[in-house]
C-alpha positions in Angstrom: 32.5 -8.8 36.6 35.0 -7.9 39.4 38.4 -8.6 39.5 39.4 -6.5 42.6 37.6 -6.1 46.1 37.1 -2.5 45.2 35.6 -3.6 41.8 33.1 -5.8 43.9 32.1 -3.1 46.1 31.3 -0.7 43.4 29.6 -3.2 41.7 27.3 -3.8 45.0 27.1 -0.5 45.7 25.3 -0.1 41.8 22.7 -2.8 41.8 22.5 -3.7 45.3 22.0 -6.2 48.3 21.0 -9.7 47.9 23.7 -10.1 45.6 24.4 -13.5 43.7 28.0 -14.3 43.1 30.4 -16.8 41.8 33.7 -17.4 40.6 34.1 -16.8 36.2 36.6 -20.1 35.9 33.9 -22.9 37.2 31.5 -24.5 35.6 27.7 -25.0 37.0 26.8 -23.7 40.4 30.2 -24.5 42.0 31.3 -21.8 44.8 28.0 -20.0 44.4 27.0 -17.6 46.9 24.1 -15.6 47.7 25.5 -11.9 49.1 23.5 -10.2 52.1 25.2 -7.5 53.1 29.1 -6.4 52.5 30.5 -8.2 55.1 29.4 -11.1 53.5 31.0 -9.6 50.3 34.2 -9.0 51.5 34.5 -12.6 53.4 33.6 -14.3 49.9 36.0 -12.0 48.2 39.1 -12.6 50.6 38.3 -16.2 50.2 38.6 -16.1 46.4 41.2 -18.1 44.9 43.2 -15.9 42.6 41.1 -13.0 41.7 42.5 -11.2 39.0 41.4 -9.4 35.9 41.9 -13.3 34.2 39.9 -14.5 36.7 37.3 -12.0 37.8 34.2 -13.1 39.8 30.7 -12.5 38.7 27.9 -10.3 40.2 24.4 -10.6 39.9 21.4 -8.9 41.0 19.4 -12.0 43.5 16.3 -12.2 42.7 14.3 -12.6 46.4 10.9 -14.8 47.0 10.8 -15.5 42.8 9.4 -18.5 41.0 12.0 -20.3 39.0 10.4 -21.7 36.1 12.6 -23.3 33.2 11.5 -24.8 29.6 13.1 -26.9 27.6 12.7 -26.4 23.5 13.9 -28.2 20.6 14.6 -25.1 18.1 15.6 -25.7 14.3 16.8 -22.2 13.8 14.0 -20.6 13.1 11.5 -21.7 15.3 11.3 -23.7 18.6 8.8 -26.1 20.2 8.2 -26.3 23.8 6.5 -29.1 25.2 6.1 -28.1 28.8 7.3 -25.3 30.8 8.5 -26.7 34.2 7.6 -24.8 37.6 10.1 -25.2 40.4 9.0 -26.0 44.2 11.5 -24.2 45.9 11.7 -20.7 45.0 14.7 -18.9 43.1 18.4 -19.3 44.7 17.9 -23.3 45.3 20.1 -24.8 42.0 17.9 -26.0 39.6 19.6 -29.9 39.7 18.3 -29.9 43.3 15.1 -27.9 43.5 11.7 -30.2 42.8 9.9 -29.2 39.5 6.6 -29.8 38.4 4.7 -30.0 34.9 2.7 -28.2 34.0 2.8 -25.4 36.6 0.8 -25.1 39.1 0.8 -21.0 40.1 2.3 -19.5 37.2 0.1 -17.1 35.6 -1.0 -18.5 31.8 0.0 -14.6 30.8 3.6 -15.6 32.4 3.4 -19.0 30.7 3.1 -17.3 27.3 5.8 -14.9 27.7 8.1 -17.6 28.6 6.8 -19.3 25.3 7.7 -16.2 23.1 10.9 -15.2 24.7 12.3 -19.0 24.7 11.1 -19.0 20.6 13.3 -15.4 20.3 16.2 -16.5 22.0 16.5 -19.7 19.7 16.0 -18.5 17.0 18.1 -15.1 17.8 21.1 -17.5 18.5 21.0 -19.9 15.8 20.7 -22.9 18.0 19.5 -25.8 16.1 19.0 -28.7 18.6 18.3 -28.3 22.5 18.1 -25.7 24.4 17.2 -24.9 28.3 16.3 -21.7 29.5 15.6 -21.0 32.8 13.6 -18.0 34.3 12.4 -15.9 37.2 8.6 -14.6 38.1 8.8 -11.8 40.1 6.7 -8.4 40.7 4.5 -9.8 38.0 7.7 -9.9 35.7 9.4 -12.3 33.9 13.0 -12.3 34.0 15.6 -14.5 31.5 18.3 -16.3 34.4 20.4 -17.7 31.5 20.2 -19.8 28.3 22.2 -23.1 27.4 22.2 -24.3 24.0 22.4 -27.8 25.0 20.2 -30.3 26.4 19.5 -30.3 29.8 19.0 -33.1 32.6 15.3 -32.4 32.7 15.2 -33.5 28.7 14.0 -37.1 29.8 11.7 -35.8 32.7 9.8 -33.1 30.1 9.7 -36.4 27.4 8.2 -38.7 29.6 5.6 -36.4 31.2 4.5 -35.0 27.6 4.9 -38.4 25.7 7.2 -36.3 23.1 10.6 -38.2 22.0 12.8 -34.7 22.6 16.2 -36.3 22.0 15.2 -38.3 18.8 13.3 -35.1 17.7 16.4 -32.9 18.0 18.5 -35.3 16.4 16.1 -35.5 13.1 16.6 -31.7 13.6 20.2 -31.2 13.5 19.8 -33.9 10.1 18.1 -31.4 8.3 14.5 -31.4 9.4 12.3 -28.5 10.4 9.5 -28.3 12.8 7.3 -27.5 10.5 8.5 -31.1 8.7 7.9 -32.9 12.0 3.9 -31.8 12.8 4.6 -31.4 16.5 2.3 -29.2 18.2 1.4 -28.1 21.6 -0.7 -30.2 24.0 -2.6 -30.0 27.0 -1.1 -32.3 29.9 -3.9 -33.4 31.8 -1.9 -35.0 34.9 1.1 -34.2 36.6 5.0 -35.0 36.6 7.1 -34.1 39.6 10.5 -34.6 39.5 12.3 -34.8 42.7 16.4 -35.1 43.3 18.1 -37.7 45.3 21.0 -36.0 47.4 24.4 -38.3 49.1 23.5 -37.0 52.5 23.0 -40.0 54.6 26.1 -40.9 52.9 27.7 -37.9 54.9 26.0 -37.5 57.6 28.2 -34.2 59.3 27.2 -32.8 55.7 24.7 -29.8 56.7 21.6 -31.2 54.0 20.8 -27.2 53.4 19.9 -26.2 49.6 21.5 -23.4 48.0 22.8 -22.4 44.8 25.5 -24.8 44.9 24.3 -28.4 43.1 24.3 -31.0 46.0 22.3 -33.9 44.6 23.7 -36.8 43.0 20.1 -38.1 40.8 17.0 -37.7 40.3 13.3 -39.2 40.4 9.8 -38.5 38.3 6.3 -39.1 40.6 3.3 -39.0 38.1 -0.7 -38.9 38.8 -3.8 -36.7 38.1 -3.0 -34.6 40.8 -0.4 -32.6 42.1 -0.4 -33.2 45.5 0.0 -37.4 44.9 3.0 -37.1 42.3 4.7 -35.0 44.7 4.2 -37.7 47.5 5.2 -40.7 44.5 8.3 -38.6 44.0 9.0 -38.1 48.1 8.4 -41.5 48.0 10.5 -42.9 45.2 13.3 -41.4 46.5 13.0 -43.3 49.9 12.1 -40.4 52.7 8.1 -41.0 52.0 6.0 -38.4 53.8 4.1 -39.5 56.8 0.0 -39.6 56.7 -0.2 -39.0 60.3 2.1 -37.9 63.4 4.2 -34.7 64.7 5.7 -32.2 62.5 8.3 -30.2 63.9 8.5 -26.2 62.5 11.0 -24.0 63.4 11.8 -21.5 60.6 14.0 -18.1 60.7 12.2 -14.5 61.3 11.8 -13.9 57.2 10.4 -16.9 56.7 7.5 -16.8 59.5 4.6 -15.4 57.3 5.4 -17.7 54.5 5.0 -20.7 57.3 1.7 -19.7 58.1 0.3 -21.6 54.9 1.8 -25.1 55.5 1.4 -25.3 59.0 -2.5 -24.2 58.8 -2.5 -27.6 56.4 -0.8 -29.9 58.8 -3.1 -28.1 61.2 -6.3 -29.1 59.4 -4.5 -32.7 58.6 -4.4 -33.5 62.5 -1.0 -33.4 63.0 0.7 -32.5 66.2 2.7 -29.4 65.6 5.4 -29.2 67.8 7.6 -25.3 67.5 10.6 -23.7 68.6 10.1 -20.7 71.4 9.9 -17.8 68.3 7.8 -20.2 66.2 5.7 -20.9 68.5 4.9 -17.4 69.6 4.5 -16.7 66.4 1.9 -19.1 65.3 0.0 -19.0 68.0 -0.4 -15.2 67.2 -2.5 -16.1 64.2 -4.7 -18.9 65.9 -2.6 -22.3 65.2 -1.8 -24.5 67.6 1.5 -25.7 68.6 3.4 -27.3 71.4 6.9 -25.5 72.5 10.1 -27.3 72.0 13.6 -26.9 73.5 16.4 -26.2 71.3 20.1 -27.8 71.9 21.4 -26.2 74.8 18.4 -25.2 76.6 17.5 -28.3 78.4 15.9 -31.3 78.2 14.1 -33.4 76.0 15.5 -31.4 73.6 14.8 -31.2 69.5 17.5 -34.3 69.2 16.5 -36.4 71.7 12.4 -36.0 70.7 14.0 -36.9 67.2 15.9 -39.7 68.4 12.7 -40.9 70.7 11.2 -40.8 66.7 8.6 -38.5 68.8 8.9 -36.2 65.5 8.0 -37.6 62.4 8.5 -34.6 59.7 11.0 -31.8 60.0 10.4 -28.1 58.7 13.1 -26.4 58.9 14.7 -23.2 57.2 18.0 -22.0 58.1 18.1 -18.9 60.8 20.9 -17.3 58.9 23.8 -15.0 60.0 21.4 -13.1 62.2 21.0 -15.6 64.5 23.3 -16.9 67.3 22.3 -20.6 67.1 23.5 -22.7 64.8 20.4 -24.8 63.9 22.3 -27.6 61.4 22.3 -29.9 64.1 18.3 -30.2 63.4 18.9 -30.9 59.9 21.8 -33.8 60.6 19.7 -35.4 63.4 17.4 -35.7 60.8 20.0 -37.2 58.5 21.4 -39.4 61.2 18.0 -40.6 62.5 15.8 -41.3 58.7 13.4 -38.5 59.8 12.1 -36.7 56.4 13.2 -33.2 56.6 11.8 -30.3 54.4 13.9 -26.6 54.3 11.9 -24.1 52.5 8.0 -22.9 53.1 7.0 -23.8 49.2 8.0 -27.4 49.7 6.4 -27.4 53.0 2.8 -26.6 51.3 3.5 -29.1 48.5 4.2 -31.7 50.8 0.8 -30.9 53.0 -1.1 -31.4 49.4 0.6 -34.5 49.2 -0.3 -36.2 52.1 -3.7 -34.7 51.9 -4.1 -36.2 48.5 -2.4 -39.6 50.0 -5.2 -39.8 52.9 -7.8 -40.1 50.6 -6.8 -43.2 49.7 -3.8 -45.0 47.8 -4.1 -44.5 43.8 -4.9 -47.4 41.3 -1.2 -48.2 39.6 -1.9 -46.3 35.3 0.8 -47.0 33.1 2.6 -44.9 31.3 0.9 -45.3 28.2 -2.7 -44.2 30.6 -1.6 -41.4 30.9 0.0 -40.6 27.4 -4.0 -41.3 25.8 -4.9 -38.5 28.3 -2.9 -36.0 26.2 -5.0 -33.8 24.2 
């Protein structure tokens, strides 16, 4: 905690850029910033209402290119049951409430799995907390790291009891009656399909609203896409939350310098899917470096047709795009809102990217006989 702008420094200079940081006196991801440099530190310090030593800002360590993983348990005191742990698209620094999730994970390591497991069981029982609980988690460097722990239940409580056919909220509430786990005879299961939750975010609502995710929660509800494969219940969430991924088309990628390599991977897909690819100048270079194929395209400012106009002329019919950041002199939100303005589905990290190639991949092969709920439930071993 810092109360000072010398504090903060300090504090930076100990653990070190990226740097997470938020006010102590608000609740959720409110005012959350992820810190590059101390520039950045000092602007978000300045701009701090009414630091003080009663109202000191809080510093973290940011976690770069992590899984975020959370799990949800039901913990009677001295034990606690986790149905699923839940693997998050987007990678750490998107706010949980607005990243996509999936169950059961689909890159995390079993080893990982089981640590989360044991240290979500610890924690519970360490605390006392007899109900709900969420815990959500980092995978990085092959380690896993605890983000924080809220004895309460969590939005994804209904998501996790639909998906694992497990009744989380009645089972807690026997719990804080009285009951024990051991009373209740739930065990683990395997999940043999897949639940993707997706949010719903106000943009087109507010459309000079830059639609970037961050650590600040921006979505206003949320969606669950289920099927036997990953790919499809991430296009049945895409879909449900009315911006369906196209089968077939032009994808647009323009990403900033750090995230080039990690675009390599979803624009091979597209690639292999037939789609046009269509790149900004440095993108383009870039891909065409390692063999892809793409077709330049202007940026505002630099004549014309130009990204909104080919947007407008619906020449583009899916947008990747990650921010440049403060290293670059454009401004690239205007890609972002066009894509707001226009109903053009817009994607702005590399991991959802590749999940939303496996999507349509999984959608070209043909359109999924409608299971019910119940389906997939007997499938539960």
């Amino acid at each position: 905690m810092a109360s000072t702008q010398e504090e903060a420094l300090e504090i930076a200079g100990e653990i070190g850029y990226p740097l997470m940081v938020r006010p102590s006196y608000v609740l959720g991801g409110r005012a959350m910033e992820i810190i590059l440099d101390e520039e950045m530190l000092l602007h978000y310090v300045a701009a701090a209402v009414e630091v003080s030593p009663e109202r000191p800002i809080l510093i973290d360590k940011f976690l770069e290119n992590a899984i975020e993983a959370e799990a949800d348990a039901i913990s009677d005191g001295t034990d606690a049951f986790v149905p699923a742990v839940m693997e998050h698209i987007e990678l750490a620094g998107v706010h949980s409430g607005d990243s996509a999730c999936v169950i059961p994970p689909i890159s995390i390591a079993q080893k990982h799995i089981k640590t989360i497991n044991e240290y979500t069981r610890k924690i519970a029982k360490e605390l006392n907390v007899v109900g709900l609980l969420n815990i959500q988690y980092a995978i990085v460097d092959d380690t896993v790291y605890i983000l924080e722990a809220n004895p309460r239940a969590s939005r994804t409580v209904p998501i996790v009891s639909k998906v694992c056919n497990i009744s989380m909220a009645r089972v807690a509430t026997q719990i804080m009656l009285g009951k024990k786990l051991s009373e209740l005879g739930i065990e683990a299961r395997s999940i043999r399909h897949y639940g993707v939750k997706e949010a719903v975010f106000p943009f087109n609502m507010l459309p000079e609203v830059d639609p970037l995710l961050g650590p600040e929660m921006r979505s206003t509800g949320e969606v669950l896409g289920l099927s036997g494969s990953f790919g499809m219940a991430y296009y049945k969430a895409q879909e449900a939350t009315r911006m369906p991924l196209p089968v077939e088309g032009t994808v647009l990628i323009t990403v900033a310098d750090k995230d080039k390599p990690s675009a390599l991977e979803p624009a091979r897909l597209f690639q292999e899917l037939n789609f046009k690819i269509r790149a900004t100048n440095g993108t383009h270079d870039f891909l065409t470096g390692y063999g892809i194929d793409s077709e330049p395209i202007k940026k505002l400012g630099y004549g014309r047709p130009d990204i909104v106009d080919e947007i407008k002329n619906e020449k583009i019919q899916l947008i990747i795009n990650t921010p440049s950041g403060k290293e670059s002199k454009d401004d690239d939100s205007y890609i972002r809102k066009a894509a707001i303005k226009f109903n053009v589905p817009y994607i702005t990290t590399t991991s959802a990217a590749v999940a939303a190639a496996r999507g349509i991949a999984d959608r070209r092969k043909g359109q999924q006989k409608v299971r019910s709920l119940q389906d997939y439930h007997a499938g539960i071993r």
